[in-house]
DSSP file (Angstrom, degrees, kcal/mol; ACC not computed):
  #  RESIDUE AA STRUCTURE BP1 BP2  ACC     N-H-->O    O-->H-N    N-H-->O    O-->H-N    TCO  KAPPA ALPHA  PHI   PSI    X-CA   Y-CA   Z-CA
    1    1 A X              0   0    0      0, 0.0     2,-0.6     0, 0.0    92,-0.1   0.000 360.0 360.0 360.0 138.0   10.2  -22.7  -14.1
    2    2 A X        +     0   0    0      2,-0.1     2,-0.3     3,-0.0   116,-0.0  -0.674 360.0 149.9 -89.6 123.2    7.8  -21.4  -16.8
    3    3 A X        -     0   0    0     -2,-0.6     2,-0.9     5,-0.0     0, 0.0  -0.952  54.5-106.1-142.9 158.3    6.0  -24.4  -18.9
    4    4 A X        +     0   0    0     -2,-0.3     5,-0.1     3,-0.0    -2,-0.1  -0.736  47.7 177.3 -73.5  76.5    2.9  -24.3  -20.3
    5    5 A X    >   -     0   0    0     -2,-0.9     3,-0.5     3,-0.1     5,-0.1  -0.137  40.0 -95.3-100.6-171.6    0.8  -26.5  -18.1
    6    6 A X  G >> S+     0   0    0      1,-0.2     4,-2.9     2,-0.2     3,-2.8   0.942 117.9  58.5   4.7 -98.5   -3.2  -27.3  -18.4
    7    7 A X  G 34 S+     0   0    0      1,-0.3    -1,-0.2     2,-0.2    77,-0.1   0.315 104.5  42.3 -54.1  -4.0   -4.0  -25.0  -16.3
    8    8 A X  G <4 S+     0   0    0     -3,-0.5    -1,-0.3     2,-0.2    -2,-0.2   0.240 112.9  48.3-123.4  23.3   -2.8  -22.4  -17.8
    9    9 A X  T <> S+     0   0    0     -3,-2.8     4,-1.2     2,-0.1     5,-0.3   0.339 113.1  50.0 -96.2 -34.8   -3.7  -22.9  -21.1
   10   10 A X  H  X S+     0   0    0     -4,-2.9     4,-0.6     1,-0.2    -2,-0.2   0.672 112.3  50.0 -90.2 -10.5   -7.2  -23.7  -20.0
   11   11 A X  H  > S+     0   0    0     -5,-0.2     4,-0.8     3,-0.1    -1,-0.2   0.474 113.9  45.4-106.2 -14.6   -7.2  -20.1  -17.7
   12   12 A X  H  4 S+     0   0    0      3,-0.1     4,-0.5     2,-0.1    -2,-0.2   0.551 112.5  48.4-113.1  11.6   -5.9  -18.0  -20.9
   13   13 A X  H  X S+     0   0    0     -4,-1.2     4,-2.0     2,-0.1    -3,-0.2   0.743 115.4  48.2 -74.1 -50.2   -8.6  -19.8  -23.3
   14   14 A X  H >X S+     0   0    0     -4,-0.6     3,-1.9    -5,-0.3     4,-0.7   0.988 117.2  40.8 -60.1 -63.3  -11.5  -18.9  -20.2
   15   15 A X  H 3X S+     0   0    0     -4,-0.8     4,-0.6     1,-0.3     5,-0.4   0.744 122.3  41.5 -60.1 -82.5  -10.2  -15.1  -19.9
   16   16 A X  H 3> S+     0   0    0     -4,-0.5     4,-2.9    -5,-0.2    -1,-0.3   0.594 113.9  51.9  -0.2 -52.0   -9.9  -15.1  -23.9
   17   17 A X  H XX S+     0   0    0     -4,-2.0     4,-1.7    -3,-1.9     3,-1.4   0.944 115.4  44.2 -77.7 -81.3  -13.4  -17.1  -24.3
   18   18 A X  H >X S+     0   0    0     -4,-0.7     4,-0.9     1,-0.2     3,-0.7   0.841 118.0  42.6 -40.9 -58.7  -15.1  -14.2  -21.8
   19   19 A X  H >< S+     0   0    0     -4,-0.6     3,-0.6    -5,-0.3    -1,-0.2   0.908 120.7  40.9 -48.4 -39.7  -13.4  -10.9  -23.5
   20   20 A X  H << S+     0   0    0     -4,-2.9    -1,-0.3    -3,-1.4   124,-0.3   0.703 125.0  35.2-108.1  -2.0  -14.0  -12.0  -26.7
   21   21 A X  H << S+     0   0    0     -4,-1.7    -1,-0.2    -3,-0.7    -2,-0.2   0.012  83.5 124.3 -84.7  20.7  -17.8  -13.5  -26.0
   22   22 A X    <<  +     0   0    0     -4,-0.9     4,-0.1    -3,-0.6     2,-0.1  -0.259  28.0 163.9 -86.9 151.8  -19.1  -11.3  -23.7
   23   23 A X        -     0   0    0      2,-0.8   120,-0.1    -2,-0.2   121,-0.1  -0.147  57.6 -53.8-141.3-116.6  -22.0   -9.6  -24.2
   24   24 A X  S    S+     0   0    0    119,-0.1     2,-0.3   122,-0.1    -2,-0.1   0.468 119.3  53.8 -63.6 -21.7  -24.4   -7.6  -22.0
   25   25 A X  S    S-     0   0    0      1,-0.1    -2,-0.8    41,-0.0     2,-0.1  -0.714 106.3 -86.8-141.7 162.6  -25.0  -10.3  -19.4
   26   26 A X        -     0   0    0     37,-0.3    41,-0.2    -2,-0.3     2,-0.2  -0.305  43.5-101.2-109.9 143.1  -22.0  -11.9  -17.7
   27   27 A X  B     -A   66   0A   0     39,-1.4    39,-3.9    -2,-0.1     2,-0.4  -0.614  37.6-151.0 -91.5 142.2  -20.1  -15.0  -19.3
   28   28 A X    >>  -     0   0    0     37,-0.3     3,-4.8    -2,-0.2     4,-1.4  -0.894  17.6-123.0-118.1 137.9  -21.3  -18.4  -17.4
   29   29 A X  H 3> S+     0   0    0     -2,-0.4     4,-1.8     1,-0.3    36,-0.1   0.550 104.0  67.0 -80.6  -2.5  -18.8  -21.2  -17.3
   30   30 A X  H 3> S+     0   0    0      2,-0.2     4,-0.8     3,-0.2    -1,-0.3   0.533  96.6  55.7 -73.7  -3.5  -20.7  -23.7  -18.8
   31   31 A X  H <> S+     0   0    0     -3,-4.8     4,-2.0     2,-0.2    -2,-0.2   0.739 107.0  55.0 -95.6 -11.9  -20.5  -21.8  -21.8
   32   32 A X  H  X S+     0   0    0     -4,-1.4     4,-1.7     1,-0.2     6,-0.3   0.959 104.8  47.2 -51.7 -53.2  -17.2  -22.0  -21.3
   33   33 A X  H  < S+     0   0    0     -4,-1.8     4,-0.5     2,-0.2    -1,-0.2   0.939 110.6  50.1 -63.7 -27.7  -16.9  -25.3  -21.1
   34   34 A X  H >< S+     0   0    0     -4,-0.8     3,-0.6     2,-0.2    -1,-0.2   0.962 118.4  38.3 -70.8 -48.6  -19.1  -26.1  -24.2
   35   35 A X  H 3< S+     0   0    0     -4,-2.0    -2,-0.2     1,-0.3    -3,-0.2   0.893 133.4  26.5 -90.8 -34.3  -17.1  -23.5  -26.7
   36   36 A X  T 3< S-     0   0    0     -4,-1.7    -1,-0.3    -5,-0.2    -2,-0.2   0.100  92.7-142.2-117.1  26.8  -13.9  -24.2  -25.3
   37   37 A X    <   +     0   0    0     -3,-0.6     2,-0.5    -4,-0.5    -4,-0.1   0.644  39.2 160.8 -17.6  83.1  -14.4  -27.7  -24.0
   38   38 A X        -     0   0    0     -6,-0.3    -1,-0.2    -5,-0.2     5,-0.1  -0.928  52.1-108.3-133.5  94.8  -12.3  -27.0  -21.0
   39   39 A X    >>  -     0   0    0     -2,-0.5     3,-1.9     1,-0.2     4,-1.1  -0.263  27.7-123.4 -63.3 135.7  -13.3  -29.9  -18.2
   40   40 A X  T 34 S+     0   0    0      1,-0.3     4,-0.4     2,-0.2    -1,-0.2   0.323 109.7  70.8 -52.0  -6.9  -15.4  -27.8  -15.3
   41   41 A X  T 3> S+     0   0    0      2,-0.2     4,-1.2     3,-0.1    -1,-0.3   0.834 107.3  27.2 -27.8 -69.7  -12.7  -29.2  -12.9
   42   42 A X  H <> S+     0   0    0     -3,-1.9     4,-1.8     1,-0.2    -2,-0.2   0.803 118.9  58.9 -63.1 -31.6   -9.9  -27.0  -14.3
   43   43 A X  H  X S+     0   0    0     -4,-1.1     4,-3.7     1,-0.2    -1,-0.2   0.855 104.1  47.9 -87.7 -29.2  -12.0  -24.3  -15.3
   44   44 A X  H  > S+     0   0    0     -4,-0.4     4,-1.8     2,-0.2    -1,-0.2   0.922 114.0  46.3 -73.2 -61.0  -13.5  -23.5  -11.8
   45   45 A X  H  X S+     0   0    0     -4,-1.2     4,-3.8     2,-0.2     5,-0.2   0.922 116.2  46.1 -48.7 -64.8  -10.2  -23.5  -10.1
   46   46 A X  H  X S+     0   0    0     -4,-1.8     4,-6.6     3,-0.2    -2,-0.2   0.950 112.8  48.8 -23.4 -71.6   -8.7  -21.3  -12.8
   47   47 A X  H  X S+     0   0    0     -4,-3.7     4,-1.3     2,-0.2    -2,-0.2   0.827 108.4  53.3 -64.0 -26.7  -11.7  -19.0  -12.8
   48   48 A X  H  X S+     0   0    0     -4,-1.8     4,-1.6     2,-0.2     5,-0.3   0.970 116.6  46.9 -63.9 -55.3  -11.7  -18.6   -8.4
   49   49 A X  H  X S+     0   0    0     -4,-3.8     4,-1.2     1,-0.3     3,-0.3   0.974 101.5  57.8 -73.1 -45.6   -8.1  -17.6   -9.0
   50   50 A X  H ><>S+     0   0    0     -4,-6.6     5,-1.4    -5,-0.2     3,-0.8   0.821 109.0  48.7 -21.1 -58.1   -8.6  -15.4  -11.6
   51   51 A X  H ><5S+     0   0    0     -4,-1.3     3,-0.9     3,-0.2    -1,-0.2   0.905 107.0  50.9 -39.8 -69.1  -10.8  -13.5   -9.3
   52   52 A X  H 3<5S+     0   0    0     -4,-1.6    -1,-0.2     1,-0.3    -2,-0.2   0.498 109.9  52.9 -12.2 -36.6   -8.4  -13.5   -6.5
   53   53 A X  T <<5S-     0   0    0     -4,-1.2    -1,-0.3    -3,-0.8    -2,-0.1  -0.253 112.1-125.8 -92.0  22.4   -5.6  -12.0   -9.2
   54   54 A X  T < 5S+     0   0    0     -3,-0.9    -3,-0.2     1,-0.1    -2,-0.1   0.781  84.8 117.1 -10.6  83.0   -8.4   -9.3  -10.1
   55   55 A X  S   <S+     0   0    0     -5,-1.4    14,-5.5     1,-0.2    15,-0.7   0.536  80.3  35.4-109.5 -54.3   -8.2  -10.2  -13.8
   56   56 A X  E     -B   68   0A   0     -6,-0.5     2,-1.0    12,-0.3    12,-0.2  -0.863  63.6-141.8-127.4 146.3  -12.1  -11.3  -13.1
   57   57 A X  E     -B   67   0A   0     10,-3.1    10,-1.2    -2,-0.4     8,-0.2  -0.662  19.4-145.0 -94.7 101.3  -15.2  -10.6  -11.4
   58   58 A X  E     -B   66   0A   0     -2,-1.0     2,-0.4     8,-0.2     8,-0.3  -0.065  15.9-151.6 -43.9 133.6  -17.2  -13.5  -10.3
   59   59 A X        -     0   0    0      6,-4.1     6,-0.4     2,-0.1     2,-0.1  -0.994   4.5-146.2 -99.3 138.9  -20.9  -12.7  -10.6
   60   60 A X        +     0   0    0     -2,-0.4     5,-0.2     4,-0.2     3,-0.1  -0.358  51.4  70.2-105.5 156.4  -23.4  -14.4   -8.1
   61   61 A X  S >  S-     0   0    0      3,-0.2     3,-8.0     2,-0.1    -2,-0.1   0.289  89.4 -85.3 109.3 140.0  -26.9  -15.3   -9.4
   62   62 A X  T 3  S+     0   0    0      1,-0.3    -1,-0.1    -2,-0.0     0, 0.0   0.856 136.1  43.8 -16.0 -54.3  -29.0  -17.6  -11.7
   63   63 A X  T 3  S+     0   0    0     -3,-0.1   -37,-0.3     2,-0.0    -1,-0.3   0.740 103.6 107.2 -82.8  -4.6  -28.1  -14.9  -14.2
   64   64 A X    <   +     0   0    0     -3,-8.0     2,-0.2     1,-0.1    -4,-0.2  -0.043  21.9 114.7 -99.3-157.4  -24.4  -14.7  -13.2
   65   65 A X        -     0   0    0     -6,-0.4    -6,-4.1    -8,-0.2     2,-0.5  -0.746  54.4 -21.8 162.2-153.3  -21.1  -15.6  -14.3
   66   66 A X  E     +AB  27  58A   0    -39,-3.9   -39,-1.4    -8,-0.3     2,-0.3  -0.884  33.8 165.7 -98.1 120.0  -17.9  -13.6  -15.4
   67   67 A X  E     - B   0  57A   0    -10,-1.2   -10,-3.1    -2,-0.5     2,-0.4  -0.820  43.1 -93.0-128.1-172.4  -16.5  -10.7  -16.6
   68   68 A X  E     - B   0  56A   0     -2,-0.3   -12,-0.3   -12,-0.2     4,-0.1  -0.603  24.3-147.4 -94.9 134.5  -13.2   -9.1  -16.9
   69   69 A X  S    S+     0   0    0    -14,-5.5     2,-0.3    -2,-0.4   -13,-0.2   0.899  83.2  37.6 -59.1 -29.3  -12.2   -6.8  -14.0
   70   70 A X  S    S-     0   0    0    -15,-0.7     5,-0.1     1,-0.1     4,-0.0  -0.792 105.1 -81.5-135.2 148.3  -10.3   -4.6  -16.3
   71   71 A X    >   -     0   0    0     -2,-0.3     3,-1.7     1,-0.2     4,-0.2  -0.212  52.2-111.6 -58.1 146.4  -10.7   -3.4  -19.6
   72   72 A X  G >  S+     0   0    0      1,-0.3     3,-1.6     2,-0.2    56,-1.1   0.801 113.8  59.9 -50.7 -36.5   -9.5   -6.2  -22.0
   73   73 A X  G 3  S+     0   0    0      1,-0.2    -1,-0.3    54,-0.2    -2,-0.1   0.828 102.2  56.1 -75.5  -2.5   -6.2   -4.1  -23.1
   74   74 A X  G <  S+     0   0    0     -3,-1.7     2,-0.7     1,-0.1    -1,-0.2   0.581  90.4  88.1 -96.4  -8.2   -5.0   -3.9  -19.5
   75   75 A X    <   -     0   0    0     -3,-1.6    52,-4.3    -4,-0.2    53,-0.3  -0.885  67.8-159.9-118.8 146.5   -5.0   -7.0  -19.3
   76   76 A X  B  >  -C  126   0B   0     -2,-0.7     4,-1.2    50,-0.2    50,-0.2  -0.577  35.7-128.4-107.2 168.0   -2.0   -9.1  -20.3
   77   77 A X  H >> S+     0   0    0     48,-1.9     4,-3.3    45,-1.0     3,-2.5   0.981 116.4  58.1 -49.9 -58.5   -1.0  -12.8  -21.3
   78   78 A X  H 3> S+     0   0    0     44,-0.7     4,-3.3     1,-0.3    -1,-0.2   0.845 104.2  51.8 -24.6 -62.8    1.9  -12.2  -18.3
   79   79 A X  H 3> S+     0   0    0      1,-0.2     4,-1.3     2,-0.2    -1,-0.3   0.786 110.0  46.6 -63.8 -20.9   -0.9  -11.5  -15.7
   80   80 A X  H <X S+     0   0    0     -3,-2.5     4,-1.0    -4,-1.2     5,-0.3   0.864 114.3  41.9 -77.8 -30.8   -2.6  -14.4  -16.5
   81   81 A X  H  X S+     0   0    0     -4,-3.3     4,-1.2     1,-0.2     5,-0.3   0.982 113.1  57.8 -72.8 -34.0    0.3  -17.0  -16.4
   82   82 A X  H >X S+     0   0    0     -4,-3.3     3,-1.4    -5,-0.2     4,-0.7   0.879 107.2  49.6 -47.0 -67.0    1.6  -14.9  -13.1
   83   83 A X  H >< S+     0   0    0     -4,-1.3     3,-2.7     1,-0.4     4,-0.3   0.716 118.4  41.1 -67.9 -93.2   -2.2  -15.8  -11.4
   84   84 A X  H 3X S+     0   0    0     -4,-1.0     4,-1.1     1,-0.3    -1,-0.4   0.419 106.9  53.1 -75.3  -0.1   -1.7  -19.4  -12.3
   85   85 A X  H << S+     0   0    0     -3,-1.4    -1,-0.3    -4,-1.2    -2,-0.2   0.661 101.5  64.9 -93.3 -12.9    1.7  -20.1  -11.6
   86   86 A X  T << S+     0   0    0     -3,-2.7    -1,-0.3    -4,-0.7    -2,-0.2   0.854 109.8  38.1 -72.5 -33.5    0.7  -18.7   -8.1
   87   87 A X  T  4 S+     0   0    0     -4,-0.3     2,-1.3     2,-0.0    -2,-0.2   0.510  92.3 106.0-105.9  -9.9   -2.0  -22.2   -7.7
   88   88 A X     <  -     0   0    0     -4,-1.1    -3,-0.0     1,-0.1     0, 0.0  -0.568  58.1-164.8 -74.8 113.3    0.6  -24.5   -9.5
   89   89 A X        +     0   0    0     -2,-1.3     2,-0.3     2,-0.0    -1,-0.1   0.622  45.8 120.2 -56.1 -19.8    2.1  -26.7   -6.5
   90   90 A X        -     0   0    0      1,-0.1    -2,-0.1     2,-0.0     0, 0.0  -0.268  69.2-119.1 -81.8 124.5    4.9  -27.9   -8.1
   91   91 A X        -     0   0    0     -2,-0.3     2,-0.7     1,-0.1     3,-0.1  -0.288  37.4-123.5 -51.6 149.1    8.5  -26.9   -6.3
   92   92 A X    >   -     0   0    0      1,-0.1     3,-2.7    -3,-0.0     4,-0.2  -0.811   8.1-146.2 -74.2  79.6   10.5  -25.0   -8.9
   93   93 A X  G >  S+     0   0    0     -2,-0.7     3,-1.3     1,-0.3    -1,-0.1   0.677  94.3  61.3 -50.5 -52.3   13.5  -26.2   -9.6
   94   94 A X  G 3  S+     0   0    0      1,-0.2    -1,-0.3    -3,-0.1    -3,-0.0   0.781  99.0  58.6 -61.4  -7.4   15.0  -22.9  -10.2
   95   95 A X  G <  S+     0   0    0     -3,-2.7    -1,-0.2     3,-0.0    -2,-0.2   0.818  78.0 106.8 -90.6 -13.9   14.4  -21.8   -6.7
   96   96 A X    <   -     0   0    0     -3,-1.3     3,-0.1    -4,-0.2    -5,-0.0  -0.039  53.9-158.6 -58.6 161.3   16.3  -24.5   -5.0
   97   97 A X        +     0   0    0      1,-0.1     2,-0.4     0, 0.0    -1,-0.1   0.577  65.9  75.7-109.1 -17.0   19.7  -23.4   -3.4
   98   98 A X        +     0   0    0      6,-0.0     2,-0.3     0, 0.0    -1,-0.1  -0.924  61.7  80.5-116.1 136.8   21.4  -26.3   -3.2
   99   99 A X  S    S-     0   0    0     -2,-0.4     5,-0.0     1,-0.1     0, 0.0  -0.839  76.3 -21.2 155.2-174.3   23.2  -28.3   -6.3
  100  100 A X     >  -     0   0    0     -2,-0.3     4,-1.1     1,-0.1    -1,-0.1   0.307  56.8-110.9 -70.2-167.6   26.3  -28.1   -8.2
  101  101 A X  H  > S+     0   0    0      1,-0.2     4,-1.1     2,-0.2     5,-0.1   0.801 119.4  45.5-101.6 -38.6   28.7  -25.1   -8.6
  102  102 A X  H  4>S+     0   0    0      2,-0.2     5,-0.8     3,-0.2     4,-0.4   0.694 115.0  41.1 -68.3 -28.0   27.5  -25.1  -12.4
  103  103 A X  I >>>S+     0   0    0      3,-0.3     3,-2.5     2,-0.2     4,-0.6   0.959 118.2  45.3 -84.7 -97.0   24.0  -25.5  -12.0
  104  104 A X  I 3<5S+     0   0    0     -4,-1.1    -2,-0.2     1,-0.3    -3,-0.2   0.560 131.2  23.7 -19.4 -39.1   23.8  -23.2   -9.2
  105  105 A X  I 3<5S+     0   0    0     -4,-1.1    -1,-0.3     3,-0.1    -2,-0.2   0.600 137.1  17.7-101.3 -17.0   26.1  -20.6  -11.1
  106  106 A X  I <>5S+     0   0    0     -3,-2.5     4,-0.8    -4,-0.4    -3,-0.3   0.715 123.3  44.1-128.4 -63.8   25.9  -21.2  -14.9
  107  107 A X  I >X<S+     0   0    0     -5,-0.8     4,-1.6    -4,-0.6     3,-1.3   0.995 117.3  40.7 -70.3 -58.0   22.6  -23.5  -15.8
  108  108 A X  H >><S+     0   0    0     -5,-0.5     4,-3.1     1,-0.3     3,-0.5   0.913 113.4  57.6 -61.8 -39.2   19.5  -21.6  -13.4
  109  109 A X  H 3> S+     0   0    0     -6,-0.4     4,-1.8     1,-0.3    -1,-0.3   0.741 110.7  39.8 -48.7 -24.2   20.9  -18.0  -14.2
  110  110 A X  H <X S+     0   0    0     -3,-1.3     4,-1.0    -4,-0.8    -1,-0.3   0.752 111.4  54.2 -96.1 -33.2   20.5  -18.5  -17.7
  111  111 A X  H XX S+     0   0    0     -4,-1.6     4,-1.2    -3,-0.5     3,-1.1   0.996 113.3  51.4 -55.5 -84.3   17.1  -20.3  -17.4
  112  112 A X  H 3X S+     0   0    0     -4,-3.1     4,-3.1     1,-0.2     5,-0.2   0.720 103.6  52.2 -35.1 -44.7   16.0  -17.1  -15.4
  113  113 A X  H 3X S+     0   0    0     -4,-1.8     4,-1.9     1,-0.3    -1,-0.2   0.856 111.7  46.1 -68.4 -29.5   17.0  -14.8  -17.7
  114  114 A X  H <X S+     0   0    0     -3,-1.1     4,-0.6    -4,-1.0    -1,-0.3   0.988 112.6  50.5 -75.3 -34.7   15.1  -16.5  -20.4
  115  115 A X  H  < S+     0   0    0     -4,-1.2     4,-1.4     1,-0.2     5,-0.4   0.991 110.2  54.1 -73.2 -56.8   11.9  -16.9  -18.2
  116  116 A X  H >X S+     0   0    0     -4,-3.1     4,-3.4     2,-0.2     3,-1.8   0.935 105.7  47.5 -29.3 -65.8   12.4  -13.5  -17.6
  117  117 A X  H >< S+     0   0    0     -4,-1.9     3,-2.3     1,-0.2     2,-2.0   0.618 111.7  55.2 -60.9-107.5   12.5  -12.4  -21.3
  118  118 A X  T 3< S+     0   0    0     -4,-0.6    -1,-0.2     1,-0.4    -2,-0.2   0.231 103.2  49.9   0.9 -33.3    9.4  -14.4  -22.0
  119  119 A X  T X> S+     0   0    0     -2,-2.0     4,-3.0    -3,-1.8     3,-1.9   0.810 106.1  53.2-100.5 -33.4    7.4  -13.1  -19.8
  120  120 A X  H <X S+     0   0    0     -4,-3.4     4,-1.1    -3,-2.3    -2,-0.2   0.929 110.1  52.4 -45.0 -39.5    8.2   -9.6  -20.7
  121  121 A X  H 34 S+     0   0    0     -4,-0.3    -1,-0.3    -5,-0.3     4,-0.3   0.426 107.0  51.5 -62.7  -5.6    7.2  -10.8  -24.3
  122  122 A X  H <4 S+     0   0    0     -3,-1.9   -45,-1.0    -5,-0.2   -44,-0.7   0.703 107.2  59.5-127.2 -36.7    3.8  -12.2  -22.9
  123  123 A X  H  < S+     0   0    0     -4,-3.0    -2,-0.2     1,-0.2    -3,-0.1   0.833  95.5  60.7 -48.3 -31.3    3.3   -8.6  -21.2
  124  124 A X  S  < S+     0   0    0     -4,-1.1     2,-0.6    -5,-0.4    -1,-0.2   0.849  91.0  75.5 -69.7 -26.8    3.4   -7.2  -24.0
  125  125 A X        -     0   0    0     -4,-0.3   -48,-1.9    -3,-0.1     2,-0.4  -0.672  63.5-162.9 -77.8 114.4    0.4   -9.1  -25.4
  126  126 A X  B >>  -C   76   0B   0     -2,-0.6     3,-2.2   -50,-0.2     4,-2.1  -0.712  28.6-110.2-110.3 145.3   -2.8   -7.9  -24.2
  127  127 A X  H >> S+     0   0    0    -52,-4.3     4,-2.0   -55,-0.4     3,-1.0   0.946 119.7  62.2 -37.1 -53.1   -6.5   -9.9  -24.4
  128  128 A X  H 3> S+     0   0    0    -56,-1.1     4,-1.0   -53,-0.3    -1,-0.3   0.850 104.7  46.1 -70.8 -14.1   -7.6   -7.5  -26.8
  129  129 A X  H <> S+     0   0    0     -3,-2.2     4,-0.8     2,-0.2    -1,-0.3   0.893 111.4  51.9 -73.8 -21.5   -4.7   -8.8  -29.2
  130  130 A X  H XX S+     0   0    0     -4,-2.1     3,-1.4    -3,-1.0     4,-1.0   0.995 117.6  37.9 -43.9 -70.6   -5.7  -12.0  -28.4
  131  131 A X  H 3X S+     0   0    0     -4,-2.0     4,-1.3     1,-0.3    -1,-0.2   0.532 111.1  53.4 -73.2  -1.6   -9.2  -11.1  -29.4
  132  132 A X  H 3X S+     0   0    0     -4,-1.0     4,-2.1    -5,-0.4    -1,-0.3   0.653 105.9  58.8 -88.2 -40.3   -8.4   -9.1  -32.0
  133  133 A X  H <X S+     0   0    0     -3,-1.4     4,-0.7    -4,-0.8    -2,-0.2   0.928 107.0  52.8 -32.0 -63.8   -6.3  -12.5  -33.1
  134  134 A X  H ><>S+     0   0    0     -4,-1.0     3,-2.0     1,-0.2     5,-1.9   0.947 106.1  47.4 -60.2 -68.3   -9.6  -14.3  -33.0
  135  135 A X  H ><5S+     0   0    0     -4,-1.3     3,-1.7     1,-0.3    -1,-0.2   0.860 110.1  51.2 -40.7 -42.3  -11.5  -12.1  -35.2
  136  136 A X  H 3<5S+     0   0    0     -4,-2.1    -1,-0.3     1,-0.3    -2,-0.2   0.923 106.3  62.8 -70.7 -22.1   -9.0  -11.8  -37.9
  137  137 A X  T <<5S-     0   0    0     -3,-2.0    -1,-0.3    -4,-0.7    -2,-0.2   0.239 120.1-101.9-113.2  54.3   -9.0  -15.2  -37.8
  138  138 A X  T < 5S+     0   0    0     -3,-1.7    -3,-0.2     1,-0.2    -2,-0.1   0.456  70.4 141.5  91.5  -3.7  -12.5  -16.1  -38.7
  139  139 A X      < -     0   0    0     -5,-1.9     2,-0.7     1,-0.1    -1,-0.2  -0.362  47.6-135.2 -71.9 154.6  -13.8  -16.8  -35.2
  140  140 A X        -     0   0    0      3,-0.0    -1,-0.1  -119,-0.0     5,-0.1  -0.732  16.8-128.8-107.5  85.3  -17.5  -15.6  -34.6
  141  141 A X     >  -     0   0    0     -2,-0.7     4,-1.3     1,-0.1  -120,-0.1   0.078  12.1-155.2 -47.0 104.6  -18.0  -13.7  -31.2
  142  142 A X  H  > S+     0   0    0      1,-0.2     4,-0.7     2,-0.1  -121,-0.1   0.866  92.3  57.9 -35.8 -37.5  -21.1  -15.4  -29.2
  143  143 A X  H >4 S+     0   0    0      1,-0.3     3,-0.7     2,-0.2     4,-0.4   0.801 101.3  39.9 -88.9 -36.7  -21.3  -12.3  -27.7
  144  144 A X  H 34 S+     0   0    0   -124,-0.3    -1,-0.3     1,-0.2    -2,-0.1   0.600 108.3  63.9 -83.8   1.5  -21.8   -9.4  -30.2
  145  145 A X  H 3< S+     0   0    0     -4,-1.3    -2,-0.2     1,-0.2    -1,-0.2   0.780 111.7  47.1 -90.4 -15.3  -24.6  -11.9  -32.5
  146  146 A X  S << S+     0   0    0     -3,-0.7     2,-0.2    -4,-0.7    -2,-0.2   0.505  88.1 108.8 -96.9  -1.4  -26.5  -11.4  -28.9
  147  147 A X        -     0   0    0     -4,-0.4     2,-0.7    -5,-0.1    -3,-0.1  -0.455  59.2-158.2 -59.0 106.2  -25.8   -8.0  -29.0
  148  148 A X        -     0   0    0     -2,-0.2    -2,-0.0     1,-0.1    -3,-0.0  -0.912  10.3-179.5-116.8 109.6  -29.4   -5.6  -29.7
  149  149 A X        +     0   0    0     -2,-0.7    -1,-0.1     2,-0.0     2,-0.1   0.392  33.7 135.3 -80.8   4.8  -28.6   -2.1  -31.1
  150  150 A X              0   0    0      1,-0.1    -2,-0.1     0, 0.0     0, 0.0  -0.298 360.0 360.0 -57.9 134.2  -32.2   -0.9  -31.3
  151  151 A X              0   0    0     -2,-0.1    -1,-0.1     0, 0.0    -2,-0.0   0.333 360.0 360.0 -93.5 360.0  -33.6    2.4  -30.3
């Protein structure tokens, strides 16, 4: 069943926080955790599956961190909730097989078909509308004030 848990609010704030702070050098998840104050528990978990989903690429090193595997419009809200809903443990109610003749026939079909439609709606939304979101709405991207256009 689709809810909004934690974790998947706190893994489409991370991708958001990297697209729309990145700059030349690779987003490190302690600055995640300071601008989005997203405890390094959740965010760590999140960010290995993210990687695993290719949505992001881990970089190794003192200097490294994250960026997004794919340009920011390609990637959508959908793909991110898919990746976490993949590390949520919890049985789904709607998968069970067994329970009444209403339930079974009447209540989960109709529960799918709205999780269905929802997540089509959620494809449709891509980071860079997110970040595009951001901008319009007053936020100030770490990543482009670090940004040097000299020649």
């Amino acid at each position: 069943m689709l809810r909004l848990s934690k974790k998947m609010l706190f893994a489409i704030e991370a991708v958001l926080d990297i697209a729309y702070h990145a700059g030349s050098e690779p987003v490190q998840s302690r600055e995640i955790t300071r601008r989005q104050d997203i405890p390094r528990r959740y965010l760590e978990q999140a960010l290995q599956q993210l990687v695993r989903e290719d949505i992001l690429i881990g970089v190794r090193g003192p200097r490294g961190g994250y960026r997004l595997a794919r340009e920011r419009r390609r990637i959508s809200i959908g793909d991110i909730v898919r990746a976490v809903r993949k590390m949520e443990t919890a049985d789904d109610p709607l998968q069970e097989t067994t329970g009444s003749e209403l339930g079974v026939k009447v209540v989960r079909p109709l529960w799918l078909e709205m999780q269905n439609e929802v997540m089509k709606q959620l494809d449709q939304v891509s980071i860079d509308d997110m970040c595009n979101r951001a901008h319009k709405s007053g936020i100030e991207s770490e990543g482009r004030k670090s940004l040097d256009f000299t020649i």
